[in-house]
Each structure stands twice: as C-alpha cells, then as structure tokens.
DOTI-874255 format. One record per atom (N, C-alpha, C, O, CB): atom name; residue number from 0; x, y, z. Coordinates in Angstrom, 1 decimal, padded with zeros to 4 digits. Glycine has a CB too. Example, Ala and Ser with C-alpha at 12.3 -4.5 7.8 and 13.67 -1.06 7.14 Angstrom:
residues 2
REC,sevex,voba,px,py,pz
REC,N,0,013.2,-005.7,007.8;
REC,CA,0,012.3,-004.5,007.8;
REC,C,0,013.2,-003.3,007.8;
REC,O,0,014.2,-003.3,008.5;
REC,CB,0,011.3,-004.5,009.0;
REC,N,1,012.8,-002.2,007.1;
REC,CA,1,013.7,-001.1,007.1;
REC,C,1,012.9,000.0,007.9;
REC,O,1,013.4,001.1,008.0;
REC,CB,1,014.1,-000.6,005.7;
//
This chain:
residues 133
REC,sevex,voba,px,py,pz
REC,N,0,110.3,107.9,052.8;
REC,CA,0,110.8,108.7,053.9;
REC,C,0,109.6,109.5,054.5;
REC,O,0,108.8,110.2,053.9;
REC,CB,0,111.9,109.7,053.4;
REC,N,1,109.6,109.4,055.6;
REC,CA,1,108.7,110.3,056.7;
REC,C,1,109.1,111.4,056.9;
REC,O,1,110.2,111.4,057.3;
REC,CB,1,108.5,109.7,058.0;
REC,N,2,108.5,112.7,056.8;
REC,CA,2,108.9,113.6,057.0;
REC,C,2,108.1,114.8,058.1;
REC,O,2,107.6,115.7,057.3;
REC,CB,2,109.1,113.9,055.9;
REC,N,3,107.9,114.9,058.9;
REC,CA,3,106.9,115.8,059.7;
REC,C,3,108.0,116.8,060.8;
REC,O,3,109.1,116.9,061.3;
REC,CB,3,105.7,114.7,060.7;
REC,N,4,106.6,117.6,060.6;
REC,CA,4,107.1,118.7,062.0;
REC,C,4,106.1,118.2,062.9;
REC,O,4,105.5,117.2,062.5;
REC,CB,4,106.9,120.5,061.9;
REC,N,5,105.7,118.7,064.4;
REC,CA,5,105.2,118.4,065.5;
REC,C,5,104.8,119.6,065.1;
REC,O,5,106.0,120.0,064.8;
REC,CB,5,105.9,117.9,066.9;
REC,N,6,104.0,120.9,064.8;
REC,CA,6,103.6,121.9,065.0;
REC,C,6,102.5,121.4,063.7;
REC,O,6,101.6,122.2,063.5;
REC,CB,6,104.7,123.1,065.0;
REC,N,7,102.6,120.2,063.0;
REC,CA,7,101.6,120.3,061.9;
REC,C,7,101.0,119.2,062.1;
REC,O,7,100.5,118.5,061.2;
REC,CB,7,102.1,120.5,060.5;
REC,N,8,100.9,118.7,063.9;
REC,CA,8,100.1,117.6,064.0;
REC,C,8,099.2,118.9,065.5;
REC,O,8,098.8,118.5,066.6;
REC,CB,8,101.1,115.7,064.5;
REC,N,9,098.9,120.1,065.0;
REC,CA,9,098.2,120.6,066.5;
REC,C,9,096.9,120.6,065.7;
REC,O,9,096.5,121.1,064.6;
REC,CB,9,098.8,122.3,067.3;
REC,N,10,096.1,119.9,066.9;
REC,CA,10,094.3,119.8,066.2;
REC,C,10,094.2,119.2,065.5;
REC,O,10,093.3,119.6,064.9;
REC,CB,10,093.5,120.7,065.5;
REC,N,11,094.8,117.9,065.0;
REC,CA,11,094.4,117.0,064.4;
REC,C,11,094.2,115.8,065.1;
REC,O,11,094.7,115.9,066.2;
REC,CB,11,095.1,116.9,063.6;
REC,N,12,093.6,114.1,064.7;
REC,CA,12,093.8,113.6,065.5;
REC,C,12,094.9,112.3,065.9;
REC,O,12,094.6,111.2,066.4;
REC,CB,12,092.8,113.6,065.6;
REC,N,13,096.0,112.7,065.6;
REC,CA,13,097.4,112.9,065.8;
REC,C,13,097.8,113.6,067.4;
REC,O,13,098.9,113.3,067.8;
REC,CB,13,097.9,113.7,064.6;
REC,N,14,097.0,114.4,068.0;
REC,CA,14,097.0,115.4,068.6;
REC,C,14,096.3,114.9,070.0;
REC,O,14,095.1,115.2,070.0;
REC,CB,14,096.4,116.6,067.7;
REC,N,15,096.7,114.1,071.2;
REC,CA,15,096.1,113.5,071.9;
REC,C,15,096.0,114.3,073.1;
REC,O,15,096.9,115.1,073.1;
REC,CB,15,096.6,112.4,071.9;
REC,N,16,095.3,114.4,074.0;
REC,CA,16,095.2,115.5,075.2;
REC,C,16,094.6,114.7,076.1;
REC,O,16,093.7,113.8,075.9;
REC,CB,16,094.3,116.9,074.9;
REC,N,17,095.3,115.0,077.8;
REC,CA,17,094.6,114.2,078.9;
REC,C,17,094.8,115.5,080.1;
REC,O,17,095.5,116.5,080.1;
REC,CB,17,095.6,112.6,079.4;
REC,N,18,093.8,115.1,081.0;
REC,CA,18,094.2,116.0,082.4;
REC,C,18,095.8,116.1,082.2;
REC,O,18,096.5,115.2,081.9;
REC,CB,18,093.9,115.0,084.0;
REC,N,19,096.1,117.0,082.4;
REC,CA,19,098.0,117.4,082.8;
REC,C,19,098.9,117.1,081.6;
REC,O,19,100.1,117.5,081.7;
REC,CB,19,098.8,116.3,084.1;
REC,N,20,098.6,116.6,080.9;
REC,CA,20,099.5,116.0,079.6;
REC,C,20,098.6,116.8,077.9;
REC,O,20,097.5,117.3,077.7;
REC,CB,20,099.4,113.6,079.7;
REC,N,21,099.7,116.4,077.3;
REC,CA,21,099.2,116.4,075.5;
REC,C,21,100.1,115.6,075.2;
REC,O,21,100.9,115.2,076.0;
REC,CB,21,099.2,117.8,074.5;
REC,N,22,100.2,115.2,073.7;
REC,CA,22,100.9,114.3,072.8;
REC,C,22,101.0,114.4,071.7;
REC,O,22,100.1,113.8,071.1;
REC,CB,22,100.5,113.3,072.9;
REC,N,23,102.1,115.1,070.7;
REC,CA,23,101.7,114.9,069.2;
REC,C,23,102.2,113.6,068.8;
REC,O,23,103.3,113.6,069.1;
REC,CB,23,102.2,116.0,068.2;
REC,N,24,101.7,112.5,068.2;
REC,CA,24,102.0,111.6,068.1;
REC,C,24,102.6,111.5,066.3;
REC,O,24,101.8,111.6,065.4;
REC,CB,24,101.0,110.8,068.7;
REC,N,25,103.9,111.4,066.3;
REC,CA,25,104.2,112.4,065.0;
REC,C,25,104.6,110.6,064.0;
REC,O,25,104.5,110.4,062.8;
REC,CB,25,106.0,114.0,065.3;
REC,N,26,104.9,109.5,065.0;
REC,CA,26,104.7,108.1,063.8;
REC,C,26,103.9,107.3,064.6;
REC,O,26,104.1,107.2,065.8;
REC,CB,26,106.3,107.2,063.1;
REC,N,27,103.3,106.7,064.1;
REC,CA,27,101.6,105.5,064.4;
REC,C,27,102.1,104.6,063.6;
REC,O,27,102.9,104.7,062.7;
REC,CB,27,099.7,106.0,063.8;
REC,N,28,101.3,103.2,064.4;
REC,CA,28,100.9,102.2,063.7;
REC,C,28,101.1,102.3,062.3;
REC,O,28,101.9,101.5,061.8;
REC,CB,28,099.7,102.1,063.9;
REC,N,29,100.4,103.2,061.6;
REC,CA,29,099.3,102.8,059.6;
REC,C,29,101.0,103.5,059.4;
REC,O,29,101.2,103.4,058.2;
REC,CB,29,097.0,104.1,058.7;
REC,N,30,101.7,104.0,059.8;
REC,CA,30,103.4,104.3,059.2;
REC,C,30,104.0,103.1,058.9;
REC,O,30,104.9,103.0,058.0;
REC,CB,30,104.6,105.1,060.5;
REC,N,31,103.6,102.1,059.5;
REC,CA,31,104.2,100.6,059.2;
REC,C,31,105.6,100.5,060.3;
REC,O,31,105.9,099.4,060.3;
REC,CB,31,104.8,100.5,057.2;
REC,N,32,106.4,101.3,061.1;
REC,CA,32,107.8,100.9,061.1;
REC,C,32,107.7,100.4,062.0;
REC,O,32,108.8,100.0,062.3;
REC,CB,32,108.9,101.8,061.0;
REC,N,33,106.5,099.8,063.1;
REC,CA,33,106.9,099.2,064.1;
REC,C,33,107.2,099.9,065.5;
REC,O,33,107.4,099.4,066.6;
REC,CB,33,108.1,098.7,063.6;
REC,N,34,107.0,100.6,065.3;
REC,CA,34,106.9,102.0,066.7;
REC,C,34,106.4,102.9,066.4;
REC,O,34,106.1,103.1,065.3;
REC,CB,34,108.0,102.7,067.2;
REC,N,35,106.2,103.6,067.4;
REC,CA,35,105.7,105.0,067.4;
REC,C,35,106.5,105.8,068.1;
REC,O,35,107.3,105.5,069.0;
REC,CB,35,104.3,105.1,068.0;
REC,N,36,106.1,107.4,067.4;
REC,CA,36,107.3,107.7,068.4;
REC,C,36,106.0,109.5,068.6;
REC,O,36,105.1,109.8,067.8;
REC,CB,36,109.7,107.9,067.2;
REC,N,37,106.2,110.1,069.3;
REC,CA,37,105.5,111.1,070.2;
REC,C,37,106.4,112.5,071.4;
REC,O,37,107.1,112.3,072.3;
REC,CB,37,104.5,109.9,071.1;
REC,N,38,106.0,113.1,070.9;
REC,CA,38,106.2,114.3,071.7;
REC,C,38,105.4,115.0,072.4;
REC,O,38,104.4,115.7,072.1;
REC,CB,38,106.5,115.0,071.1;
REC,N,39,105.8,114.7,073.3;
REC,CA,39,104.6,114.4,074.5;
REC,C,39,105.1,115.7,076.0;
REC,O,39,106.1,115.5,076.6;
REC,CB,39,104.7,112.2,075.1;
REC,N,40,104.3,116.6,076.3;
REC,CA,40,104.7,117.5,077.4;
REC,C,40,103.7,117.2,078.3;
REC,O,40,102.5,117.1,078.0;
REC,CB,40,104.8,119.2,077.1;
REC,N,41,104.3,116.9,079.5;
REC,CA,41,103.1,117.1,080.9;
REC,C,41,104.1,118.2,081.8;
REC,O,41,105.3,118.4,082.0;
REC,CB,41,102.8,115.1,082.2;
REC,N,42,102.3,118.8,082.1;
REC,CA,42,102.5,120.0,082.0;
REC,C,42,102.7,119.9,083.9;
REC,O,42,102.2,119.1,084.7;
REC,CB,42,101.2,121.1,081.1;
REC,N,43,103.6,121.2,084.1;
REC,CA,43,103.8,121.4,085.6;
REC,C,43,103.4,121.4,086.8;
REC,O,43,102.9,122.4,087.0;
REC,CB,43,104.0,122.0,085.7;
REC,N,44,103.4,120.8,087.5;
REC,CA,44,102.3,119.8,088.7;
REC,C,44,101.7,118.8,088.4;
REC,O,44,101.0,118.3,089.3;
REC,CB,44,101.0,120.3,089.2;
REC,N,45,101.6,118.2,087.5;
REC,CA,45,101.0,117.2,087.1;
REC,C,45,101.6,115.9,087.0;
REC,O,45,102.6,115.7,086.4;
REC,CB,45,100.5,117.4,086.1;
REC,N,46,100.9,115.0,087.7;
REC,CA,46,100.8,113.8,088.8;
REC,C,46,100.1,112.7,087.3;
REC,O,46,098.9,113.0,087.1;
REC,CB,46,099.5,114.2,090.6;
REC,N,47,100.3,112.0,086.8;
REC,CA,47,099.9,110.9,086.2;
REC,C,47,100.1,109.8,086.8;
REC,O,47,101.1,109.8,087.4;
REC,CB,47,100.4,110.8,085.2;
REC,N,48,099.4,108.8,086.9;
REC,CA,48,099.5,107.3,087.1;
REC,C,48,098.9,106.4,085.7;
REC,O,48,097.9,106.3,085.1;
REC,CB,48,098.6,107.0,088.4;
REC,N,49,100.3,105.9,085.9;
REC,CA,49,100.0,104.7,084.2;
REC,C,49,100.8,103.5,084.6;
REC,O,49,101.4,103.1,085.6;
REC,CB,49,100.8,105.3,082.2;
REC,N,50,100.5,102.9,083.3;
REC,CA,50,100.7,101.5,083.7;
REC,C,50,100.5,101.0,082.1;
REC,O,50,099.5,100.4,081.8;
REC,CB,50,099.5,100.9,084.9;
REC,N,51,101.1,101.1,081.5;
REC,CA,51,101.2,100.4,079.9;
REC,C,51,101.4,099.0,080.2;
REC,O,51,102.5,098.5,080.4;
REC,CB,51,102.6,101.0,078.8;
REC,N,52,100.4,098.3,080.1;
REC,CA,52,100.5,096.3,080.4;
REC,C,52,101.0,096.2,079.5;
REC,O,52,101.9,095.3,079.5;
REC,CB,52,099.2,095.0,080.4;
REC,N,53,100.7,097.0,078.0;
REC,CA,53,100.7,095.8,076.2;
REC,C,53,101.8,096.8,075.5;
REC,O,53,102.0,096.7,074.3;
REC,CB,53,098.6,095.7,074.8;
REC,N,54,102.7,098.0,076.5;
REC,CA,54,103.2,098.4,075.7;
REC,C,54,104.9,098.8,076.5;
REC,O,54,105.0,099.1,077.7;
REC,CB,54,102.2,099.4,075.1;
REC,N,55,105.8,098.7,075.7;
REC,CA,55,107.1,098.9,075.9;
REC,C,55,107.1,100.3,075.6;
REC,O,55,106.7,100.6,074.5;
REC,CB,55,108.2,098.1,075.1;
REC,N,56,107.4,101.7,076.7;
REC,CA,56,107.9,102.7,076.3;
REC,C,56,109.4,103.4,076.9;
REC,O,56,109.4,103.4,078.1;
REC,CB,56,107.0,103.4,076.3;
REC,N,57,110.3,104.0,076.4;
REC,CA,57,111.5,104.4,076.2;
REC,C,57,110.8,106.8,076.7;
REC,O,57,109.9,107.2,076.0;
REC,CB,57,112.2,103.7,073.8;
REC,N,58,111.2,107.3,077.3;
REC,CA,58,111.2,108.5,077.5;
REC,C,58,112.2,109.2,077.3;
REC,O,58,113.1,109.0,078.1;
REC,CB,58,110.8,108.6,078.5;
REC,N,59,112.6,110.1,076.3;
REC,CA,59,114.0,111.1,076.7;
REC,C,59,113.4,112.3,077.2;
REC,O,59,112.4,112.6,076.5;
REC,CB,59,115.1,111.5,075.3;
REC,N,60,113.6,113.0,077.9;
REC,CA,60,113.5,114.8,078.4;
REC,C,60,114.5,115.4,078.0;
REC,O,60,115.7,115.2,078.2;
REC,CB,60,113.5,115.2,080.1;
REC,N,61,113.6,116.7,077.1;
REC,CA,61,114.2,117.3,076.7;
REC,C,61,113.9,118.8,077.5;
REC,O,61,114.8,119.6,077.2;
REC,CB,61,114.2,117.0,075.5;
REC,N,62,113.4,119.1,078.1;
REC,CA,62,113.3,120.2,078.8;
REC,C,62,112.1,119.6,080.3;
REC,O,62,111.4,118.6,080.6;
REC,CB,62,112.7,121.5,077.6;
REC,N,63,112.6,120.8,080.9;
REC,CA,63,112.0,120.6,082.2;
REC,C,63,112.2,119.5,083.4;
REC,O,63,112.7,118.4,083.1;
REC,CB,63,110.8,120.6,082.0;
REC,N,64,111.7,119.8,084.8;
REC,CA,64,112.6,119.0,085.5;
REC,C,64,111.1,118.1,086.2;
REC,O,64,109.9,118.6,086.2;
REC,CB,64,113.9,120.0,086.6;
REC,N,65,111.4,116.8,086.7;
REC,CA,65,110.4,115.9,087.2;
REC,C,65,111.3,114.9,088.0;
REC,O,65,112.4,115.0,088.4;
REC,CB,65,109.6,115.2,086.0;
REC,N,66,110.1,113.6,088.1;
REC,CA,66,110.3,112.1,089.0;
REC,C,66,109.6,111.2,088.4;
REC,O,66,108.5,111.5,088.0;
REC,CB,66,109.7,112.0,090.7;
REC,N,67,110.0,110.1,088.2;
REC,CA,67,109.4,109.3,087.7;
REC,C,67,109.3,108.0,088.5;
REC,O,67,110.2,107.1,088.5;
REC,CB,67,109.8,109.2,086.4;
REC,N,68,108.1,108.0,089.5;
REC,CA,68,107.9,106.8,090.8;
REC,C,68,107.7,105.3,089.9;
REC,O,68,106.8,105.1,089.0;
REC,CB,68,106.1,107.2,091.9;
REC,N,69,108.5,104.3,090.5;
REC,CA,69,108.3,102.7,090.1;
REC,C,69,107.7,102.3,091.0;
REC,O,69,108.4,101.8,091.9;
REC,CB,69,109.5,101.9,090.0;
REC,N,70,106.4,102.1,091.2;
REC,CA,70,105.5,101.6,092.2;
REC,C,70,105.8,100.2,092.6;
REC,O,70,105.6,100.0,093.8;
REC,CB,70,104.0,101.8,091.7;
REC,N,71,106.0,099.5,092.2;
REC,CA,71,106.6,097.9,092.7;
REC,C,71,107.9,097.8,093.5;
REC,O,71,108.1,096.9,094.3;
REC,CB,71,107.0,097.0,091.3;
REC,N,72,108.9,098.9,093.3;
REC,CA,72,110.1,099.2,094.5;
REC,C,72,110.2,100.3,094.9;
REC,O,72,111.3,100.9,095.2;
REC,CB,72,111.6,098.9,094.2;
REC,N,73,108.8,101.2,094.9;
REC,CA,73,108.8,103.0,095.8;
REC,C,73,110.2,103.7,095.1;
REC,O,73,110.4,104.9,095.1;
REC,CB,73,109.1,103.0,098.1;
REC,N,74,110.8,103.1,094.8;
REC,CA,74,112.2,104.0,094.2;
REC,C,74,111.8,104.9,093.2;
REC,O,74,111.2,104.6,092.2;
REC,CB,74,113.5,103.2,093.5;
REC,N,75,112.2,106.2,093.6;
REC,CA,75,111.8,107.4,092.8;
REC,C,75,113.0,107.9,092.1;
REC,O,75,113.9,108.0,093.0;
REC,CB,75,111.2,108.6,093.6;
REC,N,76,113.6,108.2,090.8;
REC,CA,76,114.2,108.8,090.0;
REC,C,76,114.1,110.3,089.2;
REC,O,76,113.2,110.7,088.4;
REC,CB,76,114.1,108.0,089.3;
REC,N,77,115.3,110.9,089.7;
REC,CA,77,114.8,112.2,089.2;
REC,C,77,114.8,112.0,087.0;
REC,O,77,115.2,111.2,086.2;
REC,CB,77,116.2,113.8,090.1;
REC,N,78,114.2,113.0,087.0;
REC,CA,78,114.4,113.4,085.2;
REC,C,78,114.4,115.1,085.2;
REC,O,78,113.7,115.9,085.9;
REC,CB,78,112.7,112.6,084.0;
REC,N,79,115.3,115.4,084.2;
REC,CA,79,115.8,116.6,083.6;
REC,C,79,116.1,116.1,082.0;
REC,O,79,116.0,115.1,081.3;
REC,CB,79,117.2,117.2,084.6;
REC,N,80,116.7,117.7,081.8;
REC,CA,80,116.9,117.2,080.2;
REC,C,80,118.3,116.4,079.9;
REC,O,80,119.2,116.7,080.6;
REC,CB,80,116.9,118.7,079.0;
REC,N,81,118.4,115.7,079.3;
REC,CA,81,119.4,114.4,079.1;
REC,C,81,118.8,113.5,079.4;
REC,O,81,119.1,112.8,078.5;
REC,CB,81,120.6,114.3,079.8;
REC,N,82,118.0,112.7,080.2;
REC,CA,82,117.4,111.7,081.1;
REC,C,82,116.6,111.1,080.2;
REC,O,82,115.8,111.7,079.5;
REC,CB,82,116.7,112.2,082.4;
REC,N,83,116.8,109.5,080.1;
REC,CA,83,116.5,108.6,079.3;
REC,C,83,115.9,107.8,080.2;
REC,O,83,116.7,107.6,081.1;
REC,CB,83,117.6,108.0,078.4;
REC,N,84,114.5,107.0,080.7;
REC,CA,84,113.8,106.7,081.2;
REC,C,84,113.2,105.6,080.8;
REC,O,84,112.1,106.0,080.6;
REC,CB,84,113.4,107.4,081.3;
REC,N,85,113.2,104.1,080.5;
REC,CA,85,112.6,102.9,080.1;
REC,C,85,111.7,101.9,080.4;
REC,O,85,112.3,101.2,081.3;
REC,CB,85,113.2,102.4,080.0;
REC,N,86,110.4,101.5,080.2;
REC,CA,86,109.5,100.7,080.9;
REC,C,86,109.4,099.5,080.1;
REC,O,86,108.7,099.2,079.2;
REC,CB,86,108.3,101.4,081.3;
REC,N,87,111.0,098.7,081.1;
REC,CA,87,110.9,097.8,080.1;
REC,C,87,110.5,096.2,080.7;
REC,O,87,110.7,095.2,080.2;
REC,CB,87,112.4,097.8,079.5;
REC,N,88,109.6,096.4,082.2;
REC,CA,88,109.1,095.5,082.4;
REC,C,88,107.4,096.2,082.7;
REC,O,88,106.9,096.0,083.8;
REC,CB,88,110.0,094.8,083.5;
REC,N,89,106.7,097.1,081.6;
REC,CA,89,105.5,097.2,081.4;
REC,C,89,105.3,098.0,082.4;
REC,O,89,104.1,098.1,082.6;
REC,CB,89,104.8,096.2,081.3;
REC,N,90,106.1,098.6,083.2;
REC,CA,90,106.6,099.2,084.7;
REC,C,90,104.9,100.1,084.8;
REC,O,90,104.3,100.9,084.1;
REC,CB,90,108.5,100.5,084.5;
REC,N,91,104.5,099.7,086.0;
REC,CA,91,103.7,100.5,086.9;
REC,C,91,104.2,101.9,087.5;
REC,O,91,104.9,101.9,088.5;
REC,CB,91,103.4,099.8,088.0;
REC,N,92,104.0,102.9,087.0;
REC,CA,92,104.7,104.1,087.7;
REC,C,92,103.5,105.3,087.3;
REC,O,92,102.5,105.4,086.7;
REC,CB,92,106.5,104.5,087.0;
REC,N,93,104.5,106.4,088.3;
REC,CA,93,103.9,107.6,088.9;
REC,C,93,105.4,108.8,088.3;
REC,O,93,106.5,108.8,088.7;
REC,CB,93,103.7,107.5,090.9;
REC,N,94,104.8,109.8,087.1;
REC,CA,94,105.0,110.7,086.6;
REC,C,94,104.8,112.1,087.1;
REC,O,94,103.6,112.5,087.2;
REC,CB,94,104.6,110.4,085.7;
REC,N,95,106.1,112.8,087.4;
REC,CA,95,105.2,114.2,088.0;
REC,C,95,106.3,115.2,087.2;
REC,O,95,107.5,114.9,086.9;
REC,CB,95,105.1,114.5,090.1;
REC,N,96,105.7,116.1,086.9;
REC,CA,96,106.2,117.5,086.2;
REC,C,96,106.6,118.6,087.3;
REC,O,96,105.8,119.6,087.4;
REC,CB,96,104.9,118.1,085.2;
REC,N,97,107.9,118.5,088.2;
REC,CA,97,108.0,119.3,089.3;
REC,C,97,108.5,120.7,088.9;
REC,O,97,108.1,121.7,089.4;
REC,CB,97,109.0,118.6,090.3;
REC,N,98,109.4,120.8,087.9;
REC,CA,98,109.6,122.4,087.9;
REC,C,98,109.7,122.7,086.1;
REC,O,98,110.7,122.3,085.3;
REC,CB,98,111.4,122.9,089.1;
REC,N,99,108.5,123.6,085.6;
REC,CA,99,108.3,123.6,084.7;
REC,C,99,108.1,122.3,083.6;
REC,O,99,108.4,121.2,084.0;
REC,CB,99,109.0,124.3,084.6;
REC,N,100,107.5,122.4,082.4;
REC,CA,100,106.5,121.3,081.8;
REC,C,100,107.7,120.2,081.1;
REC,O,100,108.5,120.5,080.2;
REC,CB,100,105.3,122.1,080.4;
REC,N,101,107.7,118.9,081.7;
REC,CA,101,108.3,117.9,081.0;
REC,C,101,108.0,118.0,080.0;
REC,O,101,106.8,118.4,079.8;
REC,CB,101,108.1,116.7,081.3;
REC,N,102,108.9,117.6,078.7;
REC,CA,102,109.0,117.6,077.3;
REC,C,102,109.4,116.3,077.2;
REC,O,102,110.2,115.9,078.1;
REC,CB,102,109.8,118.6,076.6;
REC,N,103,109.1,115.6,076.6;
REC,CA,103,109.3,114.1,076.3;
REC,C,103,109.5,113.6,074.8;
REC,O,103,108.7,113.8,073.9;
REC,CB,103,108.1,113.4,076.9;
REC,N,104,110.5,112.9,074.7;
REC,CA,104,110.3,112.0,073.3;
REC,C,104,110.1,110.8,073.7;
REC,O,104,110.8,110.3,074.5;
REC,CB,104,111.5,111.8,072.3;
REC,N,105,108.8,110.0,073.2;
REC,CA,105,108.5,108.8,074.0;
REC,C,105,108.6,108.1,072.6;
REC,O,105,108.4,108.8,071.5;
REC,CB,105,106.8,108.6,075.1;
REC,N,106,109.0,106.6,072.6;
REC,CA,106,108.8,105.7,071.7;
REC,C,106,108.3,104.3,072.3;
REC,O,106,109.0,103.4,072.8;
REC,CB,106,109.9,105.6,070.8;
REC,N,107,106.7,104.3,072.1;
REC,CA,107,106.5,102.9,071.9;
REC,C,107,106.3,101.4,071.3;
REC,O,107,106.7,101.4,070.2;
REC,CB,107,106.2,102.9,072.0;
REC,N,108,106.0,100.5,071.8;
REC,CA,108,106.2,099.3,071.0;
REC,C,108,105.2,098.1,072.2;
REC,O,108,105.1,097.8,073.4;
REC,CB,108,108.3,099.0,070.7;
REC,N,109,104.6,097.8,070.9;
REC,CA,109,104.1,098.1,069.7;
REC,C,109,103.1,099.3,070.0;
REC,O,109,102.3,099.6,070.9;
REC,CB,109,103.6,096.8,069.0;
REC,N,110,103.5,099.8,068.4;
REC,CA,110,103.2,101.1,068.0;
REC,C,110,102.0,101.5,068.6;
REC,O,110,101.2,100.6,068.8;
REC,CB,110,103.2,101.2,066.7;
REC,N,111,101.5,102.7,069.0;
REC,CA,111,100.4,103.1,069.0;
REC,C,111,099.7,103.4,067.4;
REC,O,111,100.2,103.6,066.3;
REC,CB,111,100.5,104.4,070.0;
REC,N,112,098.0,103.5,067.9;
REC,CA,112,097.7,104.1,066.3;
REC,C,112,097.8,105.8,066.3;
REC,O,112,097.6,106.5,065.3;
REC,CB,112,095.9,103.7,065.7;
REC,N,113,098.0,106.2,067.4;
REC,CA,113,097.7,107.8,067.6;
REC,C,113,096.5,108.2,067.9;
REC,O,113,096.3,109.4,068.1;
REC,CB,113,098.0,108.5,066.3;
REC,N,114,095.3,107.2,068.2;
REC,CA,114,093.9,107.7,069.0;
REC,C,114,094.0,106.8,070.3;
REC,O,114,092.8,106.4,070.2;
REC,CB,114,092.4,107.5,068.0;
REC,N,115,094.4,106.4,071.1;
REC,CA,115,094.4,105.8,072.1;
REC,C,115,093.8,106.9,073.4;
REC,O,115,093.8,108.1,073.3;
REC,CB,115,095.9,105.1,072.1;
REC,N,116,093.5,106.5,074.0;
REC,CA,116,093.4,107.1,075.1;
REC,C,116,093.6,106.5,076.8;
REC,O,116,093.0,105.4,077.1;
REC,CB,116,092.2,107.5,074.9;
REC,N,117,094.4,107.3,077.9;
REC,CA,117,094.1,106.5,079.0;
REC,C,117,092.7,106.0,079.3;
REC,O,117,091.6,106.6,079.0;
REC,CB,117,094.5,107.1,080.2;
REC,N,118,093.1,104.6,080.0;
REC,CA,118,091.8,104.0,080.9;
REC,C,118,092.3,104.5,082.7;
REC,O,118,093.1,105.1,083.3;
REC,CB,118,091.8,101.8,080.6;
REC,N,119,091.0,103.8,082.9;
REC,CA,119,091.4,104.0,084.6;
REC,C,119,092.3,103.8,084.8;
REC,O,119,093.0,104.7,085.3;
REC,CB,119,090.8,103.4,085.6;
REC,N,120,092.8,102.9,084.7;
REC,CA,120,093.9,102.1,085.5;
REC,C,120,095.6,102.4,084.9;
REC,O,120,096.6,101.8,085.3;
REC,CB,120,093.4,100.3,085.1;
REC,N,121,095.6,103.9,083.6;
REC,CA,121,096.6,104.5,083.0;
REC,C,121,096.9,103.6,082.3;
REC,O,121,098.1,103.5,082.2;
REC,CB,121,097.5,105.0,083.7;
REC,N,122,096.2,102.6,081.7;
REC,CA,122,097.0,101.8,081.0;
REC,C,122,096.3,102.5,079.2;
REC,O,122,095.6,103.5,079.2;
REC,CB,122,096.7,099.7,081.5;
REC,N,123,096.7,101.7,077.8;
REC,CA,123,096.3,101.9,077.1;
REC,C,123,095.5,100.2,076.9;
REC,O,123,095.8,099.2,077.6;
REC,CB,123,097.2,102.5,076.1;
REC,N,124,094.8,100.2,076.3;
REC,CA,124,093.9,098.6,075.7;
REC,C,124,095.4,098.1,074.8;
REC,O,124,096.5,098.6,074.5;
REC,CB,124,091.9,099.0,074.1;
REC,N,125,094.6,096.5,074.7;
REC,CA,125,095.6,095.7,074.5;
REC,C,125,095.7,096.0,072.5;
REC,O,125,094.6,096.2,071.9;
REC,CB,125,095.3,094.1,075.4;
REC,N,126,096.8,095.9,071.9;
REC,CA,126,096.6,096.5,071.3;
REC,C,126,096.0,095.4,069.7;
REC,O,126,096.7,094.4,069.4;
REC,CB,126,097.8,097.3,071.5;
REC,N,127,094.7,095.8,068.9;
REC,CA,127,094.4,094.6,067.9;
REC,C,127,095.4,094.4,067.2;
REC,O,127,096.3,095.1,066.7;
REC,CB,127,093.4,094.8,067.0;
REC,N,128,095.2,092.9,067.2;
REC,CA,128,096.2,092.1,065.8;
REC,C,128,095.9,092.8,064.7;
REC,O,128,094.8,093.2,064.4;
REC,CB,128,095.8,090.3,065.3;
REC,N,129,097.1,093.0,064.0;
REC,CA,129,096.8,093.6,062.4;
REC,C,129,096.4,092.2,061.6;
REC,O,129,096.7,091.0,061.9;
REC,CB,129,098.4,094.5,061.6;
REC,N,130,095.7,092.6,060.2;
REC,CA,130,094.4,091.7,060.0;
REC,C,130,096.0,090.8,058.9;
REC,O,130,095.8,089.7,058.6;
REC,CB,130,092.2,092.7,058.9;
REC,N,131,097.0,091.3,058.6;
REC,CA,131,097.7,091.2,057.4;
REC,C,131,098.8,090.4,057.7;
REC,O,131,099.6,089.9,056.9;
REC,CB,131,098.0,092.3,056.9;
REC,N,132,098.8,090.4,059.3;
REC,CA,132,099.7,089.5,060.0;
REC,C,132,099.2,088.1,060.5;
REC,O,132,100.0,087.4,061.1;
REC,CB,132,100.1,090.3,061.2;
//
C-alpha cells in the first residue's frame, strides 16, 4: 500500500516546477501501478501550451476557475471545481488559470517517472521501454 501526503513531496524531486504551473507528482513510474497520478496547480493567468503525443491524461479541478482550448476544433471549455477534463486523443490544447489558481488531479498513462520536464513544443519525450518488459 502506498501511502503519501502531497505536502511531503515539497522540494523533492517529486516536486516539478514550470513558468505558471508546479506539480507534486505523488505516484511515478518505479510505483509499478501503471499510472501516475499528480497534483498539480497552475497558477492564475497562466496560459500553458502542451501537447502530450506519448501520453493519455485525465484532469479533475478541484478548486479555482479556468478554459481549457482544443486547438484542432478552437472549441474552448470552461473548468471549475467538479470538472473532469480528458486527453484522450493526445489532444493539443491551451490551459489558462482565469480566476484564481487551478488545482488539478491529473493521472497519466503511461506513467510519468516524476522528473520529466516540458519541451518546446509542451509535449513530454516519448516515454523509455522498461528494460523488464
């Protein structure tokens, strides 16, 4: 059993930080289960552009209010807290934090390791074969 708080992944590197965003990434990869899962706030005004090619992610908001732009049909979607959000065709989009800091439960697949970082292009790298598989 996995057991953590998000307050005992601050400053570690678990602990991911970008222009406008942070991330405690509280299950990785080396957890084994097959996802990752992360608590993740972008902070208020803040405009992201991503694009996950190699990765499936799922968003819930739990606080604060935003849009989340699908760049392939311009259709913009608001998010508040309740709002479940899915990129389940690797979705190109535009993230903004309009009234106070998005809080997010994100889960990806396949998993992050928890050191990843954006590239230009908001994507993450494609992710290595594990050596065991």
């Amino acid at each position: 059993m996995i057991v953590i708080h998000s307050d005992e992944l601050n400053n570690t590197e678990r602990h991911a930080r970008g222009p406008g965003w942070e991330s405690r990434r509280m299950i990785v990869k080396r957890d084994g289960i097959g996802y990752s899962v992360h608590e993740t706030r972008v902070f208020e005004g803040a405009e992201l552009h991503l694009h996950y090619k190699h990765h499936y992610e799922a968003n819930y908001c739990m606080e604060g209010e935003g849009e989340v732009l699908d760049v392939a049909t311009g259709a913009t979607h608001a998010i508040r807290p309740g709002t479940l959000y899915a990129l389940d065709k690797n979705d190109q989009h535009v993230l903004r934090a309009v009234k106070g800091d998005l809080r997010l439960v994100c889960v990806f697949n396949p998993p992050l390791s928890g050191e990843e970082t954006h590239r230009e292009d908001g994507s993450y790298a494609e992710p290595v074969a594990d050596a065991r598989t």
